[in-house]
C-alpha positions as CSV (number, residue, x, y, z in Angstrom):
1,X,-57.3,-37.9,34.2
2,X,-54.0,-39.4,33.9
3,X,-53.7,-39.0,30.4
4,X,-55.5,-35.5,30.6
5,X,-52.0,-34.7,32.8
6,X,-49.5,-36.6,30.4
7,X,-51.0,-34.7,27.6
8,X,-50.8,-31.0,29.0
9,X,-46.6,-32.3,30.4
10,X,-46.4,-32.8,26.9
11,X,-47.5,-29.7,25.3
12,X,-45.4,-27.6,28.0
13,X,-42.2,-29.3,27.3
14,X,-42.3,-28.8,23.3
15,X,-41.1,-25.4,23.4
16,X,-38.0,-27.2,25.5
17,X,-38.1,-30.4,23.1
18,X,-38.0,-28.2,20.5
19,X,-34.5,-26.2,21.6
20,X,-31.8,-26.5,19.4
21,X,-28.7,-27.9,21.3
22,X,-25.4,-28.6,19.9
23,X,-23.7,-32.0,20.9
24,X,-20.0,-32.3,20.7
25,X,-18.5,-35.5,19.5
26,X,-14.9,-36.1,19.5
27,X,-12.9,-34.0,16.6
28,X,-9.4,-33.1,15.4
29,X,-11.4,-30.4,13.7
30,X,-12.9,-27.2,15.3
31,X,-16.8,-27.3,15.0
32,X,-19.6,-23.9,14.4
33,X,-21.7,-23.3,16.6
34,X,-23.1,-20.7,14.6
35,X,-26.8,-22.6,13.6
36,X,-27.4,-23.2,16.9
37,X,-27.5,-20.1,18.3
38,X,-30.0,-17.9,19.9
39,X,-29.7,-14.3,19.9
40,X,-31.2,-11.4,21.3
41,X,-30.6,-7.3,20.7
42,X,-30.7,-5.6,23.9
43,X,-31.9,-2.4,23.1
44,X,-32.3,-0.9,26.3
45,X,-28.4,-1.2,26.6
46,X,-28.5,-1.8,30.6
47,X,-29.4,-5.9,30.7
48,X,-27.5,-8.1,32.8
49,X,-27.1,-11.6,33.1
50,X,-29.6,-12.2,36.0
51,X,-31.6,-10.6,33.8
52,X,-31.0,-12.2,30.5
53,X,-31.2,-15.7,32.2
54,X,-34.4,-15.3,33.4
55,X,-35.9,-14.6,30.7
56,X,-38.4,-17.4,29.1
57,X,-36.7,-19.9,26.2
58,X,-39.2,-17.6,23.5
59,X,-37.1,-14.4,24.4
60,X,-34.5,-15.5,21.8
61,X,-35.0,-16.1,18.7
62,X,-33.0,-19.1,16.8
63,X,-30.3,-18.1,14.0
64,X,-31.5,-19.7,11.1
65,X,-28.3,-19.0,8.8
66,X,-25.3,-21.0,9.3
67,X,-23.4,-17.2,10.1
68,X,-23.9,-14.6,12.3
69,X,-24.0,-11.2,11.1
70,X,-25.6,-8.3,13.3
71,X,-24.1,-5.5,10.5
72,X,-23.1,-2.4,12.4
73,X,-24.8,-1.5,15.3
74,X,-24.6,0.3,18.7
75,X,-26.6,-2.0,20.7
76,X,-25.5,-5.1,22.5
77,X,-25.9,-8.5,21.5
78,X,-27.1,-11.4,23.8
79,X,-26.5,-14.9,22.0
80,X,-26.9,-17.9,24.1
81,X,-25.8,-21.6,23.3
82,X,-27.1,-25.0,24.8
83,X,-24.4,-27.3,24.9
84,X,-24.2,-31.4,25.6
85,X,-20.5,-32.8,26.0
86,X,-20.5,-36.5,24.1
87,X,-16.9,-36.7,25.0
88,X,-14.8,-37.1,27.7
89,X,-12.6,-34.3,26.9
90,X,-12.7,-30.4,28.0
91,X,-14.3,-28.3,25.7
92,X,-12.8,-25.0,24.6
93,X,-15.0,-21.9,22.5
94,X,-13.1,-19.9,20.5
95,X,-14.1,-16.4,19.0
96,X,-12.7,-15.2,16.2
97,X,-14.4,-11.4,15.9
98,X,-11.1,-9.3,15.5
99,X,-10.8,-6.1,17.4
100,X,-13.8,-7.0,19.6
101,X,-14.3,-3.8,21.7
102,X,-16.7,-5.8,24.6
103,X,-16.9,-9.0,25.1
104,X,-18.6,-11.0,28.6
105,X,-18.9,-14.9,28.7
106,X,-20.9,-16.5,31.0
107,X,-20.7,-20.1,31.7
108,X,-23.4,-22.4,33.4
109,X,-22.2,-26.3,33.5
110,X,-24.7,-29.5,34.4
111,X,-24.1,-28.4,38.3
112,X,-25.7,-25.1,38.0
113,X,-22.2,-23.4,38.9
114,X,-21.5,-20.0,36.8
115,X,-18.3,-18.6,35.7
116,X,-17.8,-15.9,34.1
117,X,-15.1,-13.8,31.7
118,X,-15.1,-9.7,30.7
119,X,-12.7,-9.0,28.0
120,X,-12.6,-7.4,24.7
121,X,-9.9,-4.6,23.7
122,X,-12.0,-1.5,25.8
123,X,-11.1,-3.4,29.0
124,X,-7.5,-4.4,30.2
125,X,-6.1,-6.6,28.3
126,X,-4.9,-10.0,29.8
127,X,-8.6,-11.1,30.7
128,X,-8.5,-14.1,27.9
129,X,-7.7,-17.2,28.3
130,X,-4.9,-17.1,25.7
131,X,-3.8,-13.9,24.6
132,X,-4.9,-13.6,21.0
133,X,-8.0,-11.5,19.4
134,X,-9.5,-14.6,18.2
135,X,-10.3,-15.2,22.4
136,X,-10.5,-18.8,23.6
137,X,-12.5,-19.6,26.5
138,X,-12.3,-23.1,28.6
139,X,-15.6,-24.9,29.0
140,X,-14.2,-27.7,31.4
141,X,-16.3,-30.6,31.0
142,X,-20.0,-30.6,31.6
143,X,-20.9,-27.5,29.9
144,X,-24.3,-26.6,29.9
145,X,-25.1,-23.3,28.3
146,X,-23.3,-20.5,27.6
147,X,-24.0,-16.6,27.2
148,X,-22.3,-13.9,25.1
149,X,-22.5,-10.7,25.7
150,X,-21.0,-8.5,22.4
151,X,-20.5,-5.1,21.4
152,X,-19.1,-3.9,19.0
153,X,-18.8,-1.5,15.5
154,X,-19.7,-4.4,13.5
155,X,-21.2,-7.9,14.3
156,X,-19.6,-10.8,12.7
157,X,-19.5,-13.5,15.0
158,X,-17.4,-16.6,14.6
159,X,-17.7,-18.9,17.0
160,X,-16.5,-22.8,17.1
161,X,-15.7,-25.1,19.8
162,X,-13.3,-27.8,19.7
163,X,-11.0,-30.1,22.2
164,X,-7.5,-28.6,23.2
165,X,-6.2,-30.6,19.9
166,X,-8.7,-29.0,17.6
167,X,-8.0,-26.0,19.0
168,X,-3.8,-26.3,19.4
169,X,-4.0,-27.1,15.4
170,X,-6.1,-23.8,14.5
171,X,-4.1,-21.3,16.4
172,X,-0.6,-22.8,15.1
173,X,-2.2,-22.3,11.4
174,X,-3.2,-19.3,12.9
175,X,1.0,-18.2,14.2
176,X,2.2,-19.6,10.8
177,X,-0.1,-16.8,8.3
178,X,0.2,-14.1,10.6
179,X,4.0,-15.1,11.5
180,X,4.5,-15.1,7.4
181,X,2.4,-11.4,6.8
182,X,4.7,-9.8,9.6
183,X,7.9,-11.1,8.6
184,X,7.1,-10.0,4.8
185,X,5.8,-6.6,6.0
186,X,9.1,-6.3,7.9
187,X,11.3,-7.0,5.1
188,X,9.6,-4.7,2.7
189,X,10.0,-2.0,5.2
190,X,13.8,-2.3,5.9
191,X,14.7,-2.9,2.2
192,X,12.8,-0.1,0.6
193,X,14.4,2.0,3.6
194,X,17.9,0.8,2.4
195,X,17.0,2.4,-0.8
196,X,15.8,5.1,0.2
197,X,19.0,6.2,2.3
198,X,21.4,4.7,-1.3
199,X,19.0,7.0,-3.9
200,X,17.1,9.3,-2.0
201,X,14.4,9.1,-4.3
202,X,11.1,10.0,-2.0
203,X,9.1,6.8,-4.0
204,X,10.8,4.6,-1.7
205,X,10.2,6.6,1.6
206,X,6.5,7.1,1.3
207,X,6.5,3.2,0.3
208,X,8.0,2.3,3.4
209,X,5.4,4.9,5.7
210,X,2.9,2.9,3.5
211,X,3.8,-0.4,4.3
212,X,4.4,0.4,8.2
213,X,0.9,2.2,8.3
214,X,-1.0,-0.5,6.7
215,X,1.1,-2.9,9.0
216,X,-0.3,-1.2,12.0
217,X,-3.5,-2.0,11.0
218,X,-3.0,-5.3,10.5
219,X,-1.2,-5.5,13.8
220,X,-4.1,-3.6,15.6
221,X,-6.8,-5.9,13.9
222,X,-5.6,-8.5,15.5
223,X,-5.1,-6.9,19.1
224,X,-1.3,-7.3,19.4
225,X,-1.5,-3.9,19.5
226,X,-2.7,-4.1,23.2
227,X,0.2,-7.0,23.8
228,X,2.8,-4.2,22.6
229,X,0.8,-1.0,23.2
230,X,-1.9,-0.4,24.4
231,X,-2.9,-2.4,27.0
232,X,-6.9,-0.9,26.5
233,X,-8.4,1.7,24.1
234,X,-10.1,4.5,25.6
235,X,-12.9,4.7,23.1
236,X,-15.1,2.7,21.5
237,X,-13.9,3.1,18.1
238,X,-10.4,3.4,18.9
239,X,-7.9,5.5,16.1
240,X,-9.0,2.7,13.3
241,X,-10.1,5.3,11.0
242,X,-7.6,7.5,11.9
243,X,-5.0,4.5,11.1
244,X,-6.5,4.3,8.1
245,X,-6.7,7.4,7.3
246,X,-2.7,8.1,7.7
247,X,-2.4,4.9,5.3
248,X,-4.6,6.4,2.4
249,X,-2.4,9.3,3.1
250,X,0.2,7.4,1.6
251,X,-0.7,5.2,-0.7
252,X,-2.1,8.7,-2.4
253,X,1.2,10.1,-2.2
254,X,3.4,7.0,-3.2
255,X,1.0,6.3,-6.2
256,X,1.1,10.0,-7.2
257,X,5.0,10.2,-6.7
258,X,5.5,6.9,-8.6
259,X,2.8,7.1,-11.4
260,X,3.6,10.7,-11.8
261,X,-1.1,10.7,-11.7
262,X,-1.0,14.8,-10.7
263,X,0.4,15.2,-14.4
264,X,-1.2,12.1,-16.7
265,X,-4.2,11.5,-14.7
266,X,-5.1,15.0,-13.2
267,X,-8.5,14.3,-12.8
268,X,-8.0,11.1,-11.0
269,X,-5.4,12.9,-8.5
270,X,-7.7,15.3,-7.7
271,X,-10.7,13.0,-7.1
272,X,-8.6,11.2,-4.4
273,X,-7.4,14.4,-3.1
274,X,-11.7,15.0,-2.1
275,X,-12.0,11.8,-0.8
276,X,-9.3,11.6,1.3
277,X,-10.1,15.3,2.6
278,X,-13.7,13.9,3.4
279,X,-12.5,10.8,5.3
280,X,-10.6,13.8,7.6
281,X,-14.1,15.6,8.1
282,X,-15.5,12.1,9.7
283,X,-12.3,11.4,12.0
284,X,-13.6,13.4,14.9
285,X,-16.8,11.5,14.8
286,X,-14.3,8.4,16.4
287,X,-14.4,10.0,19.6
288,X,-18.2,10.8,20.1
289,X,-20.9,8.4,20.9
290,X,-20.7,5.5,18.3
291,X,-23.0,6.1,15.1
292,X,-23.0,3.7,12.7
293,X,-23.4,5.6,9.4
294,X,-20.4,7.1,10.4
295,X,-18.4,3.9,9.8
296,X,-20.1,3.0,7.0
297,X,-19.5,6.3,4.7
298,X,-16.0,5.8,5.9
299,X,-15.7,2.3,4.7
300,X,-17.4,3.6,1.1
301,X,-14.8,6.4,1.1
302,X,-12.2,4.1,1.7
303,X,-13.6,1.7,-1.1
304,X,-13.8,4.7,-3.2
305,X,-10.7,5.9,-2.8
306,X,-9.1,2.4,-4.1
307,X,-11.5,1.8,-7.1
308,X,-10.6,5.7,-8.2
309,X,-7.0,4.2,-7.6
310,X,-7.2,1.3,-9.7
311,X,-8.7,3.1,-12.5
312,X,-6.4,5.5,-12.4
313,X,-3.4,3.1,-12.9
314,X,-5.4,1.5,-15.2
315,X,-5.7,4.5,-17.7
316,X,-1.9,5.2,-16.9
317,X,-1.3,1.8,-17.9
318,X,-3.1,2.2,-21.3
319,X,-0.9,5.1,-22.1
320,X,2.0,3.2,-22.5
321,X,3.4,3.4,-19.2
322,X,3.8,-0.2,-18.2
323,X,5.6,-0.4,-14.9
324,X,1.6,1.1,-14.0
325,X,0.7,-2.9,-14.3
326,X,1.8,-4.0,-10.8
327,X,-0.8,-1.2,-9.5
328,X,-3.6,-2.5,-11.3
329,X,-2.2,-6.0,-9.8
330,X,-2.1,-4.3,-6.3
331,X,-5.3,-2.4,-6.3
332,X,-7.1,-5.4,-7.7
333,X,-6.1,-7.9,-5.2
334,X,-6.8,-5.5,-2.5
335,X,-10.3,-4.8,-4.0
336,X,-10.8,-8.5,-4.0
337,X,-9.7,-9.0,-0.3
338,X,-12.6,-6.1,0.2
339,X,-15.2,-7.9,-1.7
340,X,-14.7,-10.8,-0.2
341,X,-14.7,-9.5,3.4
342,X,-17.9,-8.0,2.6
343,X,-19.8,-11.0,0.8
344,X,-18.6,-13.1,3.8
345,X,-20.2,-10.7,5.7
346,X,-23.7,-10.8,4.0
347,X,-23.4,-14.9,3.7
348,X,-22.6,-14.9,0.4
349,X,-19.5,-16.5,1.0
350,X,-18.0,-19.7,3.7
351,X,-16.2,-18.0,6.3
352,X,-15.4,-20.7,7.9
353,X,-11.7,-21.5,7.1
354,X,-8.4,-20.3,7.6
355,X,-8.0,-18.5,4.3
356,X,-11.5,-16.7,3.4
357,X,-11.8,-15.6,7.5
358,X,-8.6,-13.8,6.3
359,X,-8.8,-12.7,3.1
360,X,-8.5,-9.2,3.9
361,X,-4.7,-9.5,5.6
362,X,-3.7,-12.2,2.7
363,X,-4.3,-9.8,0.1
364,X,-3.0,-6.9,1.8
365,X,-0.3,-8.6,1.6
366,X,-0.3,-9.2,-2.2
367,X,-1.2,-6.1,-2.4
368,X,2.7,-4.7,-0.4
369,X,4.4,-7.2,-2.9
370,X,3.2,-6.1,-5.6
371,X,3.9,-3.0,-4.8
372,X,7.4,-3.8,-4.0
373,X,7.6,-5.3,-7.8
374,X,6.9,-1.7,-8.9
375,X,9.7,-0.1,-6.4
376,X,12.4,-2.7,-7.8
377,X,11.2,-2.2,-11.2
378,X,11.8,1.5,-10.4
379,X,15.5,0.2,-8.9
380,X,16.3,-1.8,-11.6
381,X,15.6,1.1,-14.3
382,X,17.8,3.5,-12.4
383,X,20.5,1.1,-12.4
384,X,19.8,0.3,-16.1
385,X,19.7,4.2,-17.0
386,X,23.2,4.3,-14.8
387,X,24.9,1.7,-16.2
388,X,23.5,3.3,-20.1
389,X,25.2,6.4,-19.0
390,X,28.3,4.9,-17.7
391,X,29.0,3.6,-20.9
392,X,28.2,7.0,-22.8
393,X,30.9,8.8,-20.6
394,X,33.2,6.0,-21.1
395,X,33.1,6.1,-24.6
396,X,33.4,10.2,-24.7
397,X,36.4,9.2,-22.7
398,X,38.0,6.8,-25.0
399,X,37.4,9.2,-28.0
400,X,39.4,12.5,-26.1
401,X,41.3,10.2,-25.6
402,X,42.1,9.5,-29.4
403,X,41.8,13.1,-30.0
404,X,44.8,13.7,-27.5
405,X,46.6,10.8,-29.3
406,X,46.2,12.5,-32.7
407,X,47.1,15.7,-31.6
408,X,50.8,14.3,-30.5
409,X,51.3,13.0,-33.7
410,X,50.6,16.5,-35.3
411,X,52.9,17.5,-32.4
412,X,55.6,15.7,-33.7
413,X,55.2,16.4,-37.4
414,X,55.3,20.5,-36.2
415,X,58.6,19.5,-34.6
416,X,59.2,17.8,-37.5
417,X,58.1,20.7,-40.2
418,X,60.2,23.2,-37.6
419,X,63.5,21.5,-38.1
420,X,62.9,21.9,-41.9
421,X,61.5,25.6,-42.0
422,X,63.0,27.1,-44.8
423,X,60.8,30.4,-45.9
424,X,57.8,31.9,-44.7
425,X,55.5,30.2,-46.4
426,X,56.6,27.0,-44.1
427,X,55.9,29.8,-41.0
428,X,52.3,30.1,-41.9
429,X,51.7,26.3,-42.4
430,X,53.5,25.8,-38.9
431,X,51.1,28.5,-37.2
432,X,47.8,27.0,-39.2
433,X,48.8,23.4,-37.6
434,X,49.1,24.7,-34.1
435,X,45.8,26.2,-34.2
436,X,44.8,23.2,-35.2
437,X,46.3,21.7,-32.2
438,X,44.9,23.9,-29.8
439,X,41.2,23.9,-31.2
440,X,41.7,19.9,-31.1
441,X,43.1,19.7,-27.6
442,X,40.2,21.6,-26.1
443,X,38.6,19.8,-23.0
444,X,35.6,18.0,-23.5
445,X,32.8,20.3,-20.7
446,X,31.0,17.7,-18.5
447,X,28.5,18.3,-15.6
448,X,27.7,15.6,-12.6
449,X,24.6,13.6,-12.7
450,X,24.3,11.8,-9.6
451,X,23.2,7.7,-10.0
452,X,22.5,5.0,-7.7
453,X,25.6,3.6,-8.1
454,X,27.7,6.9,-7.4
455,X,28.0,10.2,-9.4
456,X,29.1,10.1,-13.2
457,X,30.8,13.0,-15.4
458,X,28.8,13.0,-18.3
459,X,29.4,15.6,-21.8
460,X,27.3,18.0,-22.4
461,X,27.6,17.4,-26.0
462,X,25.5,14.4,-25.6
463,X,22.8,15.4,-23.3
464,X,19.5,15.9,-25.5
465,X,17.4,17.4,-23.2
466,X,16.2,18.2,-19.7
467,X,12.7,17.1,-18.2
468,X,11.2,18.2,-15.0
469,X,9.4,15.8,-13.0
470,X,8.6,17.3,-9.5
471,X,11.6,17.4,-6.9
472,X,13.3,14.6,-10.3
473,X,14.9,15.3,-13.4
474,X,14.8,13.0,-16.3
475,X,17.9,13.5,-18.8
476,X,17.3,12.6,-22.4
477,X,21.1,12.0,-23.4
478,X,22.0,10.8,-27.1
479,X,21.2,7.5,-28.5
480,X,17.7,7.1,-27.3
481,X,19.1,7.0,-23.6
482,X,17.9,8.6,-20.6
483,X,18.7,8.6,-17.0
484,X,16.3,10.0,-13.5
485,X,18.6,11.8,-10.4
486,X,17.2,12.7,-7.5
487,X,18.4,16.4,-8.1
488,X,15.8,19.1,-9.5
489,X,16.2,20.4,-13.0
490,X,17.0,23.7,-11.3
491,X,20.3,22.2,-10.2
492,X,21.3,21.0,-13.7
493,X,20.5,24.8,-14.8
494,X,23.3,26.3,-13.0
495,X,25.9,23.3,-14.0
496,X,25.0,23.3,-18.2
497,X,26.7,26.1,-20.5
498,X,24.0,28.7,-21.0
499,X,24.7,29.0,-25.0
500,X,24.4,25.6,-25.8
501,X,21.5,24.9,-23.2
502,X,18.6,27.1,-23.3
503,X,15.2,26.9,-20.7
504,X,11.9,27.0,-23.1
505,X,9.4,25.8,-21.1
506,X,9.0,25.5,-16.6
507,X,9.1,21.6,-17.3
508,X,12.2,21.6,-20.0
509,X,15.7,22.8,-20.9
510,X,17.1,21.7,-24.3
511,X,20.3,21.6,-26.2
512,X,19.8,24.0,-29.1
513,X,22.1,22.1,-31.0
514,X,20.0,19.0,-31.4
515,X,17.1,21.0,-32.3
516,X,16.3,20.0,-35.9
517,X,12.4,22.1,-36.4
518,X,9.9,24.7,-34.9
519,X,6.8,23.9,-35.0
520,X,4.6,27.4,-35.3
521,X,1.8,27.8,-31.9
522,X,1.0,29.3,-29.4
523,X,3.7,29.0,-28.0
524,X,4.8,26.1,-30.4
525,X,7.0,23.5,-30.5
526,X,10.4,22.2,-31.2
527,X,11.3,19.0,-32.7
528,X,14.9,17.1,-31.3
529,X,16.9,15.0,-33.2
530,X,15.7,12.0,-31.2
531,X,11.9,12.7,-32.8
532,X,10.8,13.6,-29.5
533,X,8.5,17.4,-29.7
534,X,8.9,19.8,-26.3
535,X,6.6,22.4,-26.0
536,X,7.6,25.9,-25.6
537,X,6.2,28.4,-23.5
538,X,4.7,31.8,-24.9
539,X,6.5,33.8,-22.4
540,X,10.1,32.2,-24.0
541,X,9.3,32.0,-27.5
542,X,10.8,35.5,-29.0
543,X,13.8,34.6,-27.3
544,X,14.3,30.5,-28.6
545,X,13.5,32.3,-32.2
546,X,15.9,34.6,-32.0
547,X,18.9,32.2,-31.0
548,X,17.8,29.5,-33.2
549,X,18.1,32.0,-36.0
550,X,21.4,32.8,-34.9
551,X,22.5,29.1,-33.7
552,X,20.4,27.2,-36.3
553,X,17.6,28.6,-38.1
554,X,14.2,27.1,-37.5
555,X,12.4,25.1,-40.2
């Protein structure tokens, strides 16, 4: 009978024996949890923890990856963790789930006593037990099990536990990357808005809304937002897509304004244009009841939006524009942040370090600096095209300068031929040499092309041509030169001499006398003395014909 008793004690306590329960042993090093976790979906939505802890042991079922990953979802999440202290030290959970929007903790030590913590970024913030998104909780001592409660948008779960040492070295590894992505952030913003106020060239403006807007989300990801902010969100999904959305705003417009896509890539510009018009149509959904297909056709649209990016500068890249490189640099290492996320996500990938649980930030970050390679390219060449013009006008200089040098010396000889007039023969030479003098001493007609480095007067004579590149003008000037202002061609138009200068085409205004062929069309073409072919428009043809015929006759 005895043995009758010890046998049925010993089938009722396997489904206890057989409880997985995580035993802490002194560490430097923070420890998952993860595998020994038991999890439950509540999909009734109203469960409490009187409720939950009642429940038998068979209730949960036992994580059998060494991750957890509920994918999106709109009901809660019961985990529960059993929990034997080895050590003498306090124990301390951490949970790293950024952005969580509900979080509750409840805590049930070796005595039975409970306590318990509500937190997460819908309720006011200051609940934690430091103030970081990656929420630490204290386990004292004797822990004995604890419950999560989680809801969220999407269901990646991090959780470790650790000593106040293990947990003292994360966070300052923690403070050091995110420490290092503000302050880079930062400086990219203030230096591209330096150069923005010195050019005015609108690449550097929408760079630095870019920059700030995909800061924010960094920031907000991380729930300093509510520190500096907001102290809760109102809704469950807060403005995240609407955050991003504003940042895709202009990304599309500094890549546009930069790559110049509207014109080489059309179809490309276009295709982001839909996209980013579709992520608009899903930004009311933020404020309704939660739905997860929501958030996931905006995470494809913003994926989409990035790959149509990256082929984009890709195919500018290939036709021989190669500042387009550090775009295809950017995009990619953004891409690969994405991918990364998302394999992590599925288990593909470890999580569980410093770097690959932020992959995402670190290459948002290469993604700015790249970016910022392209902006001081873009610096650089305006200087370059400056300093190219500079030395154009300075060499006009120096040769009116000869030509005024010359004409006093045929000064003096007149002066010289006067005092020795003797019929009037010597009359005529005198008057021939004087209009020589005057035709000679005729001012050389300049217009002003503002640079970054200040405003230069530059000859007409050697200006080739005139491109229009939206609110920019690009100026072809002699010897294979050429030089972007901020200023519209529109403004050069009313400064150029209209018989030398003449408007064939919306886009370009040449300088008839470096027009060397026609090339028959429909509306045709003319070639330059730099080898470079303009198209002319059908509207302006008669007209080019009829002063190249006069001016110089077309080939």
């Amino acid at each position: 009978m005895r043995l009758l008793f010890v046998c049925l004690s010993l089938l009722l306590s396997l489904p206890l024996l057989a409880q997985k329960r995580f035993h802490y042993r002194t560490s430097d090093e923070l420890q998952s949890v993860e595998s020994f976790v038991y999890c439950r979906v509540d999909s009734s939505k109203v469960m409490g923890f009187d409720q939950i802890r009642r429940l038998p042991e068979e209730a949960f079922m036992l994580n059998t990856k060494n991750f957890l990953n509920f994918g999106n979802t709109e009901y809660p999440i019961w985990l529960r963790i059993d929990v034997e202290n080895q050590s003498d030290e306090a124990l301390y959970l951490i949970q790293e789930l950024h952005d969580v929007r509900l979080l509750d903790v409840f805590l049930v030590d070796t005595n039975d006593s409970i306590r318990s913590w509500y937190t997460g970024a819908m309720r006011p913030f200051g609940a934690h037990f430091l103030k970081r998104s990656n929420t630490v909780f204290d386990l004292g001592k004797s822990p004995k099990r604890i419950y999560l409660r989680l809801q969220n948008t999407s269901v990646y779960v991090p959780l470790k536990i650790g000593n106040i040492q293990a947990i003292s070295n994360y966070l300052h590894k923690y403070d050091l990357l995110y420490g290092g992505i503000y302050g880079v952030l930062l400086a990219l913003m203030f230096y591209n808005l330096f150069v923005f106020a010195v050019t005015r060239d609108r690449v550097f403006l929408y760079y630095f809304f870019y920059i700030s807007s995909s800061g924010y989300i960094i920031f907000k990801a991380d729930n300093h937002h509510q520190e500096f902010v907001f102290h809760q969100i109102s809704n469950f999904s807060s403005d995240i897509n609407l955050s991003s959305a504003i940042t895709l705003f202009f990304i599309i417009l500094f890549a546009n304004a930069y790559l110049r896509m509207k014109e080489l890539a059309p179809k490309f510009f276009w295709t982001l244009v839909v996209l980013w018009l579709l992520c608009l149509v899903l930004l009311p959904f933020e404020w309704f009841p939660y739905q997860g297909w929501v958030n996931d056709i905006f995470q494809l649209l913003v994926i989409s939006i990035m790959l149509v990016l990256l082929g984009a500068s890709l195919y500018i890249h290939f036709l021989g524009f190669k500042h387009a490189r550090y775009f295809v640099l950017a995009f990619g290492f953004y891409i690969y942040g994405v991918v990364n996320v998302l394999l992590g996500f599925m288990g593909i990938v470890s999580m569980n370090n410093l770097r690959a649980a932020y992959i995402y930030q670190i290459c948002s970050v290469l993604e700015a600096l790249f970016f910022a390679f392209a902006v001081a390219y873009r610096f650089n060449t305006y200087r370059k095209e400056a300093k190219d013009a500079r030395e154009i006008a300075l060499k006009r200089s120096q040769e009116h300068e000869e030509l005024l040098l010359k004409n006093s010396q045929l000064l003096a000889e007149k002066l010289q031929i006067e005092q020795n007039i003797k019929s009037h023969q010597n009359n005529k030479d005198v008057n021939q040499l004087l209009q020589q003098i005057q035709s000679g001493s005729q001012s050389i007609r300049k217009i002003s092309i503002p640079t970054v480095e200040g405003v230069i007067l530059f000859p007409e004579q050697d200006i080739n041509r005139l491109e229009a590149m939206g609110s920019y003008c690009m100026i072809y000037l002699s010897g294979n030169k050429k030089i972007t202002t901020s200023k519209p061609m529109s403004h050069f138009e009313q400064m150029i001499d209209g018989e030398q200068f003449m408007r064939i085409h919306k886009s370009h205004i040449v300088n008839l006398n470096n027009v060397v062929r026609y090339i028959r069309g429909e509306g045709g073409t003319v070639e330059m003395k730099d080898k470079s072919e303009v198209p002319v428009s059908r509207r302006l043809k008669t007209e080019l014909l009829q002063r190249l015929a006069i001016e110089q006759p077309a080939v």
